[in-house]
PDB file as gemmi writes it, atoms N, CA and C in Angstrom:
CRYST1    1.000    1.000    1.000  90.00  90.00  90.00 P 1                      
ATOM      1  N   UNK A   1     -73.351   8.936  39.857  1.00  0.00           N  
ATOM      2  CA  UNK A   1     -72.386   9.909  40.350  1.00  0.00           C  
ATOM      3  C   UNK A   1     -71.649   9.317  41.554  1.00  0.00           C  
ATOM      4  N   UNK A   2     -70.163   9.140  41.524  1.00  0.00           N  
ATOM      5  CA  UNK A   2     -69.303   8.760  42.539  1.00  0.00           C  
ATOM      6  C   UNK A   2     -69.122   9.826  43.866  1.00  0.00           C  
ATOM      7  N   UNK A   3     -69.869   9.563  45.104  1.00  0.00           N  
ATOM      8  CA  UNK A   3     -69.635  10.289  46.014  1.00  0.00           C  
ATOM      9  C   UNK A   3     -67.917  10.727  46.410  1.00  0.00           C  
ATOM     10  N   UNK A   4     -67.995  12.319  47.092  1.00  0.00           N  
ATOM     11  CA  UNK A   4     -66.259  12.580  47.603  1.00  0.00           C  
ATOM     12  C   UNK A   4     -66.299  11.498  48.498  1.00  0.00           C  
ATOM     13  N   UNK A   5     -64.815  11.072  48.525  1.00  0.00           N  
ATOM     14  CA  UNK A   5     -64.282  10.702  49.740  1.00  0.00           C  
ATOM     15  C   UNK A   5     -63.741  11.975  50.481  1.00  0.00           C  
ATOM     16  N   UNK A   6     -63.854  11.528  51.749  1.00  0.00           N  
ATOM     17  CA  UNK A   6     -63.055  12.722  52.850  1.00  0.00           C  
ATOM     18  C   UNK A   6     -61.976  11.285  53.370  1.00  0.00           C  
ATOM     19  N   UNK A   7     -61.124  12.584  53.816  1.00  0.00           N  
ATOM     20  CA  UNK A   7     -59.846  12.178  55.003  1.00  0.00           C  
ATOM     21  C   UNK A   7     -59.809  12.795  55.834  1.00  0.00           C  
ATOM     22  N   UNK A   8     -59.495  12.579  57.270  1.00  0.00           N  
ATOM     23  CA  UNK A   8     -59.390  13.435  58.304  1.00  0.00           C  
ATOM     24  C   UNK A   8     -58.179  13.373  58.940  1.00  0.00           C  
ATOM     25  N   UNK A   9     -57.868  14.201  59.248  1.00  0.00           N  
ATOM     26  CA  UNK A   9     -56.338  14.314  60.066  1.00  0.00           C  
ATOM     27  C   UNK A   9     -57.212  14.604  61.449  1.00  0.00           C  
ATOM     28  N   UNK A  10     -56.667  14.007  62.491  1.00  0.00           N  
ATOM     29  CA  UNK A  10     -57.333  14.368  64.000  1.00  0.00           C  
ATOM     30  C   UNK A  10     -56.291  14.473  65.359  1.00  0.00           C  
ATOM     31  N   UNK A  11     -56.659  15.172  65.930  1.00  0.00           N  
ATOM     32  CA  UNK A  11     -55.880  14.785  67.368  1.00  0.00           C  
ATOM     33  C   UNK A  11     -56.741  14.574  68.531  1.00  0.00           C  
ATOM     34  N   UNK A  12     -56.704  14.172  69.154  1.00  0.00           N  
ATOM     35  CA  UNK A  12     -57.052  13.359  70.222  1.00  0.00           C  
ATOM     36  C   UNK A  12     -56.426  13.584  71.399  1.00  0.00           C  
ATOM     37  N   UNK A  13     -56.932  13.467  72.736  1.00  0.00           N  
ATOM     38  CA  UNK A  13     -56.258  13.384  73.655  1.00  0.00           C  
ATOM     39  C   UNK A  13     -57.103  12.931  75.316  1.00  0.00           C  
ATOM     40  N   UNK A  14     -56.784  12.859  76.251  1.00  0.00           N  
ATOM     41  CA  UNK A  14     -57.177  11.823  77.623  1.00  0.00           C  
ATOM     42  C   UNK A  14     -58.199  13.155  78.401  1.00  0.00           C  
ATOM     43  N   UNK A  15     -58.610  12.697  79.448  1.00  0.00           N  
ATOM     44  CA  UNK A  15     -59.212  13.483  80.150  1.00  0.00           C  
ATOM     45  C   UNK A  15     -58.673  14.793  80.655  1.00  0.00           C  
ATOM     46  N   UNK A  16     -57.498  14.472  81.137  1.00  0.00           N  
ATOM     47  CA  UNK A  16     -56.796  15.332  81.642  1.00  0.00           C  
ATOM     48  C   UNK A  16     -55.756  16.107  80.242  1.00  0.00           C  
ATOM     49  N   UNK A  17     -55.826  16.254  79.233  1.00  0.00           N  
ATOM     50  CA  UNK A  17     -55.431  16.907  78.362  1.00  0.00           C  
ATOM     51  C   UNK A  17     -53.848  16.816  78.205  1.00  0.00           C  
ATOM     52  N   UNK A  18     -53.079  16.280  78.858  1.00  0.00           N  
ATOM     53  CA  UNK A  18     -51.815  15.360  79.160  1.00  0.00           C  
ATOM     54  C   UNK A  18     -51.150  14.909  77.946  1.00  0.00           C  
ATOM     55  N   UNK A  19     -52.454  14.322  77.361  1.00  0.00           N  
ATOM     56  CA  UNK A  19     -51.319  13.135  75.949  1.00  0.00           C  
ATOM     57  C   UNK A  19     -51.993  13.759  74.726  1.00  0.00           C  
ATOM     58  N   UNK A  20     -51.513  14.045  73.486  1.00  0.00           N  
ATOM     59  CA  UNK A  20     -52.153  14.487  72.462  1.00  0.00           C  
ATOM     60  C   UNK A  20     -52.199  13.336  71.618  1.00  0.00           C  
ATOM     61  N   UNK A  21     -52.550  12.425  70.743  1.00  0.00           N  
ATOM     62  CA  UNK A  21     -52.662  11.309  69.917  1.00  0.00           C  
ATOM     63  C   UNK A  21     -52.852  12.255  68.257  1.00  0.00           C  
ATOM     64  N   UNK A  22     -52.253  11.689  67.390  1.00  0.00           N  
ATOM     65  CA  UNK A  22     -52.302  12.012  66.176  1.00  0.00           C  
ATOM     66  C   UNK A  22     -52.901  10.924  65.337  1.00  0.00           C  
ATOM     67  N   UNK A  23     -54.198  11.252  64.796  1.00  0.00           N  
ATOM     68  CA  UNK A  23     -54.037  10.050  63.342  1.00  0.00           C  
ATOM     69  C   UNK A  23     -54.605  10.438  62.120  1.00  0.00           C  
ATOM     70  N   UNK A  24     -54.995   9.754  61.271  1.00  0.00           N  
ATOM     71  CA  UNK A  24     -55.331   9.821  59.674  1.00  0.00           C  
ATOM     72  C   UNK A  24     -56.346   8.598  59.586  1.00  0.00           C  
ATOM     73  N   UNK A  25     -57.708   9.052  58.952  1.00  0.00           N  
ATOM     74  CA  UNK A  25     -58.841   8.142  58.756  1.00  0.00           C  
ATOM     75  C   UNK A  25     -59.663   8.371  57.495  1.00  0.00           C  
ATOM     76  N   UNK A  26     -60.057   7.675  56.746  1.00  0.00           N  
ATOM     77  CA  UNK A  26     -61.479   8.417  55.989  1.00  0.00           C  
ATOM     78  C   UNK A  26     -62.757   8.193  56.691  1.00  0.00           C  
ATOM     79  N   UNK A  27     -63.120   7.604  57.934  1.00  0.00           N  
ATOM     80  CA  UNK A  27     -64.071   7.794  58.537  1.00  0.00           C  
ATOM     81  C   UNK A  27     -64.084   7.948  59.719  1.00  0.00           C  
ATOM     82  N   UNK A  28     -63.861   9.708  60.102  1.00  0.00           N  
ATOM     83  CA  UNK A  28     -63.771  10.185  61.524  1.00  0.00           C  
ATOM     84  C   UNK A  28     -64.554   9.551  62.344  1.00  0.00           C  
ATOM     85  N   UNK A  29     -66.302   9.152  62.063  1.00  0.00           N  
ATOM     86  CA  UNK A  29     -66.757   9.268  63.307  1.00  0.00           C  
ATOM     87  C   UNK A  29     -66.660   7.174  63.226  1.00  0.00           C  
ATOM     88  N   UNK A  30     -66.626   6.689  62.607  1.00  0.00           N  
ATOM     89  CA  UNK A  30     -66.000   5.282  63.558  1.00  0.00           C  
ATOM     90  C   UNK A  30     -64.650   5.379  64.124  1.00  0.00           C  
ATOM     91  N   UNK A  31     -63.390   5.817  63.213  1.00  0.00           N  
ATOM     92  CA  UNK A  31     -62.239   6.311  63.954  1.00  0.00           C  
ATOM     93  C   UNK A  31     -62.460   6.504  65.090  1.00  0.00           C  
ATOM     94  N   UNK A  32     -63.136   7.478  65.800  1.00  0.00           N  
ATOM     95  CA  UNK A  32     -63.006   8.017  66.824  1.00  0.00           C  
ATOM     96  C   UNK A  32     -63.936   7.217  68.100  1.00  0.00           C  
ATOM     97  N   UNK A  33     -64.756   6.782  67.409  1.00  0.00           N  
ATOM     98  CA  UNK A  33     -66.031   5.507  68.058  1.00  0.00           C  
ATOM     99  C   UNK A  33     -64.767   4.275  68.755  1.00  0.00           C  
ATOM    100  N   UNK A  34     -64.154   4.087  67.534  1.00  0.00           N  
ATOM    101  CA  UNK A  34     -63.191   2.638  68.086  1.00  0.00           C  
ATOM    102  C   UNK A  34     -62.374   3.159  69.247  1.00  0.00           C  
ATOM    103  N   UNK A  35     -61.834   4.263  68.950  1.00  0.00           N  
ATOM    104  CA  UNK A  35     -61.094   4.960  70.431  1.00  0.00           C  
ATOM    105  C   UNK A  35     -61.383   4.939  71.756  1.00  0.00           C  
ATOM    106  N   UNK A  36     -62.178   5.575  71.447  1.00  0.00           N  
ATOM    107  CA  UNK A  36     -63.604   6.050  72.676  1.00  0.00           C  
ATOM    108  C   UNK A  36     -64.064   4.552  73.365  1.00  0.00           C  
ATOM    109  N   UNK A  37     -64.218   3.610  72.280  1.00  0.00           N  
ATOM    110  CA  UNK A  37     -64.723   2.503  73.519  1.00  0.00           C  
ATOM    111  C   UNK A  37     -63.404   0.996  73.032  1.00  0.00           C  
ATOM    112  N   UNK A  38     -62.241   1.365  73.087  1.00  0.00           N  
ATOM    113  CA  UNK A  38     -60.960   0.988  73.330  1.00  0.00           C  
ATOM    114  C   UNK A  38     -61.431  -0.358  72.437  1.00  0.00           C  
ATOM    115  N   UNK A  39     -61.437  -0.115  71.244  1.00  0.00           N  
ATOM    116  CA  UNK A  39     -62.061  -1.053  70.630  1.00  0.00           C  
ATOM    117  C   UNK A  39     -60.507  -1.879  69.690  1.00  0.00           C  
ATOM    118  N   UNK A  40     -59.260  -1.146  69.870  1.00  0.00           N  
ATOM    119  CA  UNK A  40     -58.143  -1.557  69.406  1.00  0.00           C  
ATOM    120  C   UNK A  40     -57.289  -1.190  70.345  1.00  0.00           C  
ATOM    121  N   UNK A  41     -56.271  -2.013  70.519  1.00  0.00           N  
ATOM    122  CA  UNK A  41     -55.301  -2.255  71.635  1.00  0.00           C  
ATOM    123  C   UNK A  41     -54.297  -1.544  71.324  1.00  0.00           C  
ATOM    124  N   UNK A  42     -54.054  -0.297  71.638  1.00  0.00           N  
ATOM    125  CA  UNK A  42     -52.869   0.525  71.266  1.00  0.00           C  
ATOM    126  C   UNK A  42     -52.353   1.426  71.908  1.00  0.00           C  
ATOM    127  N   UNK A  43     -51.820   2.749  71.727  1.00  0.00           N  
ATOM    128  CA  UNK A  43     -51.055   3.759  72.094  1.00  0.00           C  
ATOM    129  C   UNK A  43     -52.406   4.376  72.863  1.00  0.00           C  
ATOM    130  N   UNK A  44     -53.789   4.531  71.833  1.00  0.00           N  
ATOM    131  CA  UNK A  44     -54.834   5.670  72.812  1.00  0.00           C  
ATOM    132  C   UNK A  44     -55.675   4.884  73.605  1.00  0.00           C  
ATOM    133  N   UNK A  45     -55.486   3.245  73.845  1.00  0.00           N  
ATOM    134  CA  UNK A  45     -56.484   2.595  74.735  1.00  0.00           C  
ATOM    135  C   UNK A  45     -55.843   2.821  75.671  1.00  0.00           C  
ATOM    136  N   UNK A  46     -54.249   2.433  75.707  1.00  0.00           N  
ATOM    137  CA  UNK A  46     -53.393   2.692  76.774  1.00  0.00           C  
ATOM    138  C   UNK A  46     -53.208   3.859  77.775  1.00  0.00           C  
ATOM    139  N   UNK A  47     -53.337   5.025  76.763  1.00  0.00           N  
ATOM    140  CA  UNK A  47     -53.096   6.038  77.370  1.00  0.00           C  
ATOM    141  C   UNK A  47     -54.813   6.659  77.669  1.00  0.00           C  
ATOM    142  N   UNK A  48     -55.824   5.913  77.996  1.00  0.00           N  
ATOM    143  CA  UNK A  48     -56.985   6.637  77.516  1.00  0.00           C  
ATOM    144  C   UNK A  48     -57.622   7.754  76.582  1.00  0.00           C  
ATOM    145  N   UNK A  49     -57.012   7.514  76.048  1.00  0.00           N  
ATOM    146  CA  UNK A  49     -57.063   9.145  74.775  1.00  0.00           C  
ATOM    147  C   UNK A  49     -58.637   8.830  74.002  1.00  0.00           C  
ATOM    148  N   UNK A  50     -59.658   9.693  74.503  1.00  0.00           N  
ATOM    149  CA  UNK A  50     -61.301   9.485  74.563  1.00  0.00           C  
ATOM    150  C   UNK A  50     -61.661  10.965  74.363  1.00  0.00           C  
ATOM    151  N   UNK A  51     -61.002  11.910  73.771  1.00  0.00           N  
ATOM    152  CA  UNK A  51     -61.804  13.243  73.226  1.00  0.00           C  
ATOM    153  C   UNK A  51     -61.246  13.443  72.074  1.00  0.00           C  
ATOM    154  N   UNK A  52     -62.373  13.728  71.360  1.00  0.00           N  
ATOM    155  CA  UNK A  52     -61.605  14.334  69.672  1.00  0.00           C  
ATOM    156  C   UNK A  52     -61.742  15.932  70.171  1.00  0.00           C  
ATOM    157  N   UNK A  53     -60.693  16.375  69.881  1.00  0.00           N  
ATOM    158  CA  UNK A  53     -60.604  17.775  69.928  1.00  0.00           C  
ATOM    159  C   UNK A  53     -60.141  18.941  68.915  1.00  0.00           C  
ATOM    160  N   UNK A  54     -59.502  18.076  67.763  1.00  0.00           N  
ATOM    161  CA  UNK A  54     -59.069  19.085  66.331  1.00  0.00           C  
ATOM    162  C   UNK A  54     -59.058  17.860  65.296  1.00  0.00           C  
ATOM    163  N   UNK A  55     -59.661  18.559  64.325  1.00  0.00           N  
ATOM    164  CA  UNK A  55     -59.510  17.726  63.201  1.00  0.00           C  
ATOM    165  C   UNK A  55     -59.632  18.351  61.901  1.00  0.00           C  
ATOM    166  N   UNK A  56     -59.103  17.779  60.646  1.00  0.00           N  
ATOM    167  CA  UNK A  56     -58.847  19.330  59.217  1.00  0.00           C  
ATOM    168  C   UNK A  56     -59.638  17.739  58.398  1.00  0.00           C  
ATOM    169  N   UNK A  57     -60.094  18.119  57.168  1.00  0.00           N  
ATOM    170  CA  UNK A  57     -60.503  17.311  56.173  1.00  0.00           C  
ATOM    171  C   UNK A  57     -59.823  17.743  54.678  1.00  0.00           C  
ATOM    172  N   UNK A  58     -59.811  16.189  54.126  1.00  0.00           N  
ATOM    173  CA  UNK A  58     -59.283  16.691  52.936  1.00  0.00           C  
ATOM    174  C   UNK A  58     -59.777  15.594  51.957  1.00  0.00           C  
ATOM    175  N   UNK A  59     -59.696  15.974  50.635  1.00  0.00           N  
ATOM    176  CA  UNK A  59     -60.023  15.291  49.705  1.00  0.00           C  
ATOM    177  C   UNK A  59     -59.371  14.295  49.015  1.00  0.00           C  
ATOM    178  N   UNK A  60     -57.799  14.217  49.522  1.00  0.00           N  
ATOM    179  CA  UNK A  60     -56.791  13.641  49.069  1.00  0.00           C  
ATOM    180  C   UNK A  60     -56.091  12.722  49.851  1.00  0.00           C  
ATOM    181  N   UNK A  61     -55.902  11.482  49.991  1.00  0.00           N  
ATOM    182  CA  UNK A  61     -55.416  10.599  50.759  1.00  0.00           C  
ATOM    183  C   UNK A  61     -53.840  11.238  50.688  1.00  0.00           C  
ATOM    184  N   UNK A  62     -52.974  11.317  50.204  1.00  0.00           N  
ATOM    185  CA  UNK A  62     -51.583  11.665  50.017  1.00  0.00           C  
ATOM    186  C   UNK A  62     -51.408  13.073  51.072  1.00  0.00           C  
ATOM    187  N   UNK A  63     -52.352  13.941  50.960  1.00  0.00           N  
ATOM    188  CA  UNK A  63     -52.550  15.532  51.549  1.00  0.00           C  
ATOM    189  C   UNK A  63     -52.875  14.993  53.002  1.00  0.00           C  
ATOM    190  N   UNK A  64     -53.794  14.452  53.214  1.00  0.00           N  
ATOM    191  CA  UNK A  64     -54.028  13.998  54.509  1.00  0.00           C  
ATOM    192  C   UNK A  64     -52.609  13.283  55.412  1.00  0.00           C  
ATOM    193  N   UNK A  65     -52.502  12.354  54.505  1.00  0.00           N  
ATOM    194  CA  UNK A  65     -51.063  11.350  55.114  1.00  0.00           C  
ATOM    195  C   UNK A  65     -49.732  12.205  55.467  1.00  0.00           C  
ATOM    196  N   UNK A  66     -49.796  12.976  53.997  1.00  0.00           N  
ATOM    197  CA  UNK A  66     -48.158  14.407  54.800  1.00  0.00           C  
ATOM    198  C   UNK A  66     -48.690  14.678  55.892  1.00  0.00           C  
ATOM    199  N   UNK A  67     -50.212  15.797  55.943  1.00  0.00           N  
ATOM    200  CA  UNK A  67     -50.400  16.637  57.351  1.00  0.00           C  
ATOM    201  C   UNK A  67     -50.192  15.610  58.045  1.00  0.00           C  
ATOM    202  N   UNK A  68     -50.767  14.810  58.203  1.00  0.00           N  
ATOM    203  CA  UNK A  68     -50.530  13.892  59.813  1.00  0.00           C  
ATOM    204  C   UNK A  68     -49.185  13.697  60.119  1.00  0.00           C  
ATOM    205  N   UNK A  69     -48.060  13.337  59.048  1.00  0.00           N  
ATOM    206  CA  UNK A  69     -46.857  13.218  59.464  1.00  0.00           C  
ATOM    207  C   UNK A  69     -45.852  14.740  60.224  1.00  0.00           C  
ATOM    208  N   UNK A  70     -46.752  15.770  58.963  1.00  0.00           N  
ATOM    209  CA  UNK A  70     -46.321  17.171  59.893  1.00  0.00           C  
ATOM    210  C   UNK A  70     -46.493  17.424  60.875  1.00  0.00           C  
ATOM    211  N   UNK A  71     -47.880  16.747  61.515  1.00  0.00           N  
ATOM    212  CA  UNK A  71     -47.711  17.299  62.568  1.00  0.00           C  
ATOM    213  C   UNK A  71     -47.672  16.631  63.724  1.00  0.00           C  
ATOM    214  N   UNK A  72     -47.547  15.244  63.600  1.00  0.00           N  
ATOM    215  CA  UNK A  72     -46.527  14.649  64.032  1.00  0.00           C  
ATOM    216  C   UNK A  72     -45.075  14.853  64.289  1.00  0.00           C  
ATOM    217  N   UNK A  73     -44.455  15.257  63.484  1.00  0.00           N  
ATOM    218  CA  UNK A  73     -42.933  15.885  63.627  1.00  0.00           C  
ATOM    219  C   UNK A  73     -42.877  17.112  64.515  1.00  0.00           C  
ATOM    220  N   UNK A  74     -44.208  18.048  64.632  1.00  0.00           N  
ATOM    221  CA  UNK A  74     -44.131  19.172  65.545  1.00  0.00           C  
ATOM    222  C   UNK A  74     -44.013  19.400  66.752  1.00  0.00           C  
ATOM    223  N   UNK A  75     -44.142  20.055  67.184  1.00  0.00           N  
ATOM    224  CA  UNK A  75     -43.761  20.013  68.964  1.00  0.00           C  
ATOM    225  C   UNK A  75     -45.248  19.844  69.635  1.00  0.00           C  
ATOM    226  N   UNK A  76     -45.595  19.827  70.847  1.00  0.00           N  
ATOM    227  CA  UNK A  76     -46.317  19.695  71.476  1.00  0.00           C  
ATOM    228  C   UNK A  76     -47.427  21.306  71.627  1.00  0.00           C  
ATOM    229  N   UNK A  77     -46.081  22.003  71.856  1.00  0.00           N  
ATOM    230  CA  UNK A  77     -46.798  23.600  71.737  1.00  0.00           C  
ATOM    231  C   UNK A  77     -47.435  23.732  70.011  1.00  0.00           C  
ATOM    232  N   UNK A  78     -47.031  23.357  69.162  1.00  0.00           N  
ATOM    233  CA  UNK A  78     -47.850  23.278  67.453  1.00  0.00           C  
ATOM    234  C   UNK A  78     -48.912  22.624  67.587  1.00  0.00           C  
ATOM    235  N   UNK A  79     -49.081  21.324  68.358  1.00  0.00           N  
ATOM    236  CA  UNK A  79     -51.019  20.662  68.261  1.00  0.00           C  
ATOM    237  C   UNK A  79     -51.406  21.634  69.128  1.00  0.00           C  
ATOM    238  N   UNK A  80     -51.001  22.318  70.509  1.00  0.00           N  
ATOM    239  CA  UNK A  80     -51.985  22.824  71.111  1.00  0.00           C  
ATOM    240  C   UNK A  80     -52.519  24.220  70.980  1.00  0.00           C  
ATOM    241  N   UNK A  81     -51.668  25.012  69.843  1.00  0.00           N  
ATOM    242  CA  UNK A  81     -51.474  25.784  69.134  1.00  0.00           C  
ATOM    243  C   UNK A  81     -52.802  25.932  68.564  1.00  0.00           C  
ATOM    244  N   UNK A  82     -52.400  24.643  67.254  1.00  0.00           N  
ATOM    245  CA  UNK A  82     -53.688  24.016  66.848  1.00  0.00           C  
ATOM    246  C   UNK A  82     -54.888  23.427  67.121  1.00  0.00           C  
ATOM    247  N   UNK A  83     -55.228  22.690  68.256  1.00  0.00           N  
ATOM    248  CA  UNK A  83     -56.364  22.787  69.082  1.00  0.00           C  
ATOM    249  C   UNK A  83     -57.039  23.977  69.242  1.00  0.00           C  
ATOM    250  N   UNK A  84     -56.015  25.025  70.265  1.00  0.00           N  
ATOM    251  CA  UNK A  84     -57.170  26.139  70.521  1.00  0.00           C  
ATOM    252  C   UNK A  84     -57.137  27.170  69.321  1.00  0.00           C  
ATOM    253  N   UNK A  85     -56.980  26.936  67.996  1.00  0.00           N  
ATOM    254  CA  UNK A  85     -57.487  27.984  67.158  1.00  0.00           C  
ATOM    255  C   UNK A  85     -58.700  26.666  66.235  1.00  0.00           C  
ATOM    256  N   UNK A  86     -59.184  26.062  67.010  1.00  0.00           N  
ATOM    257  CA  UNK A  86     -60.769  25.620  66.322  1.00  0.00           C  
ATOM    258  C   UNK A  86     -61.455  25.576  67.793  1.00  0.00           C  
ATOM    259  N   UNK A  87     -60.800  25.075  68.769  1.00  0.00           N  
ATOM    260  CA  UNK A  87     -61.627  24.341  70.033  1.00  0.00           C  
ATOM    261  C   UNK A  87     -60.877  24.621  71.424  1.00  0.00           C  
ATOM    262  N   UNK A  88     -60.523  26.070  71.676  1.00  0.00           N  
ATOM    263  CA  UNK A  88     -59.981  26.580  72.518  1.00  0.00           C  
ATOM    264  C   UNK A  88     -60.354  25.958  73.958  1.00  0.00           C  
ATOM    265  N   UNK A  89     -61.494  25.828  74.119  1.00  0.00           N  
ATOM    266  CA  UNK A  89     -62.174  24.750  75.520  1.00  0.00           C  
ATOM    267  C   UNK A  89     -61.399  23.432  75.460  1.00  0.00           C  
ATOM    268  N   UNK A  90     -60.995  23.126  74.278  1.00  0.00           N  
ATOM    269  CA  UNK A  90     -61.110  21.758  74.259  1.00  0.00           C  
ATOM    270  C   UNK A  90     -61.845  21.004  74.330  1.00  0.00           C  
ATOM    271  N   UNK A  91     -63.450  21.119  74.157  1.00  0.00           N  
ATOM    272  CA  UNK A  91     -64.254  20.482  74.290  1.00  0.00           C  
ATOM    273  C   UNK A  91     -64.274  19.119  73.597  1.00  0.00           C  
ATOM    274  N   UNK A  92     -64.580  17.957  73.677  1.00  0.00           N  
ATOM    275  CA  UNK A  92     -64.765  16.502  72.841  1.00  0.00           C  
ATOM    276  C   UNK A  92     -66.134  17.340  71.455  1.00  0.00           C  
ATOM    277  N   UNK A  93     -65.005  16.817  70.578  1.00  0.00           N  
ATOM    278  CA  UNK A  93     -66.227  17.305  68.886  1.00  0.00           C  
ATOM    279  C   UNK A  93     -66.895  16.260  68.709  1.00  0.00           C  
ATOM    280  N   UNK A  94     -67.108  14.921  69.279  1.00  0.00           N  
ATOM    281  CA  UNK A  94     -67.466  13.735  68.927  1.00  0.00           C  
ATOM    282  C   UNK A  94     -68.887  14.033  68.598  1.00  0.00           C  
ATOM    283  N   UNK A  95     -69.579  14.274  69.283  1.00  0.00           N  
ATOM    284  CA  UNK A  95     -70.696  14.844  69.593  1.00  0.00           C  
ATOM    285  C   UNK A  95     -71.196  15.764  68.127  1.00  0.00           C  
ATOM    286  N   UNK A  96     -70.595  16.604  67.546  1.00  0.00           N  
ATOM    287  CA  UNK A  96     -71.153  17.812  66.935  1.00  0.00           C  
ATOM    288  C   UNK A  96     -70.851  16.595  65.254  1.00  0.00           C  
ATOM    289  N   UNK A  97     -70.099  15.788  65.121  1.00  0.00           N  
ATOM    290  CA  UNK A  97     -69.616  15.554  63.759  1.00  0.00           C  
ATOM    291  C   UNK A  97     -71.254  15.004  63.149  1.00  0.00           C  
TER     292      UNK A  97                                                      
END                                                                             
């Protein structure tokens, strides 16, 4: 029997809740591992972006890849929108996955 794959759409963001980061993975918790200890040289090492704070799953690489681009295209008030209707604290989910 062929196990599901998952996809995760996630956002991310710094200590101070400042920068929101958007991405698309099939494996949240290294995704978010490489972040966390700036393990790739990019937009969230730069900006420290070290809390997972929203993330949706899906079964479909194509479904995953639109959402991320949607909500990417959205405003700033739409992720945080979306943040606090799973993780209103904002707490880091790293921990609970």
């Amino acid at each position: 029997m062929v196990a599901e794959r998952h996809y995760y759409v996630y956002l991310m963001t710094n200590k101070k809740n400042t920068v929101i980061y958007t991405g698309v993975t099939n494996d949240l918790i290294r995704r978010v591992y490489e972040h966390k200890e700036k393990l790739v040289k990019s937009f969230t090492s730069r900006y420290n972006i070290n809390k997972l704070v929203y993330y949706e799953v899906f079964l479909d690489a194509g479904y995953a890849i639109t959402r991320e681009k949607q909500i990417k295209g959205g405003s700033r008030a739409k992720k945080v929108e979306l943040i606090n209707s799973m993780n209103a604290q904002w707490s880091d989910l790293y921990e609970s996955l």
